[in-house]
N, C-alpha and C positions, 0 to 999 in steps of 0.2 A: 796821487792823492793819498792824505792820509787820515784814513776814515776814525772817527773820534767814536765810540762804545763807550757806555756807562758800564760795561763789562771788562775786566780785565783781562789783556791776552792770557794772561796765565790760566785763567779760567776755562780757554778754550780747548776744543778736544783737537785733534789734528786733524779731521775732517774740517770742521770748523774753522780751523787756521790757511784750511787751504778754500774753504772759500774766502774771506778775508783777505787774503794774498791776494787771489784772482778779483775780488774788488777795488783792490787800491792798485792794482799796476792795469787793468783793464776798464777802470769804470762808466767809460762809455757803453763798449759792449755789455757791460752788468745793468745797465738801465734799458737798453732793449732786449735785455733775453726775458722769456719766460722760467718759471720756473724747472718746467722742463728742460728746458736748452741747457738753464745753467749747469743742475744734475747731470745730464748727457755729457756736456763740455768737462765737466769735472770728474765724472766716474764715479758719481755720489747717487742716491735716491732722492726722491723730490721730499721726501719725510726729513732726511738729513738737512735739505736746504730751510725746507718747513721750521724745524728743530732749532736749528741757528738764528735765524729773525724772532723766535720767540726766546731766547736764549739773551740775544744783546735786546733787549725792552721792546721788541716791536710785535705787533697785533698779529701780524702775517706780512707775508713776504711781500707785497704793495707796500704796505705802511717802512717796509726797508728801504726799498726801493726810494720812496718819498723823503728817509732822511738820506741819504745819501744822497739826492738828489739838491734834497737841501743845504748840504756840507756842500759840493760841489759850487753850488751859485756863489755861494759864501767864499768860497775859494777862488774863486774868478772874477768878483766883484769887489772886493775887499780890496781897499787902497796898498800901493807898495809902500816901505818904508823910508 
């Protein structure tokens, strides 16, 4: 998956970029973890993960989770060419 941000990578800090990564090559597993797990899993704080959902336009880390989830259907539902 290739997660669409109103943010540009360039923007991001390398924390940042590495959750991002671990978004788009993992995003199953990134819609069942908590925030904790994802922190844990990544070797980040739960503030960092906090930081980055507020960072690309989202409310809090739910509201991520929901576009991504949204890009996701869109991605799987969405006719081939």
């Amino acid at each position: 998956m290739d997660l669409h941000l109103p943010t540009p990578a360039g923007e991001l800090t390398r924390a940042e970029q590495k959750i991002l990564d671990y978004i788009n090559t993992n995003t199953d597993a990134f819609l069942f973890s908590s925030i904790g797990q994802l922190a844990q899993r990544l070797e980040l704080s739960d503030a960092t993960v906090s930081r980055f959902a507020r960072h690309v336009g989202c409310r809090d880390f739910k509201a991520l989770k929901s576009l991504v989830l949204a890009q996701s259907c869109l991605l799987y539902t969405s006719p081939s060419p």
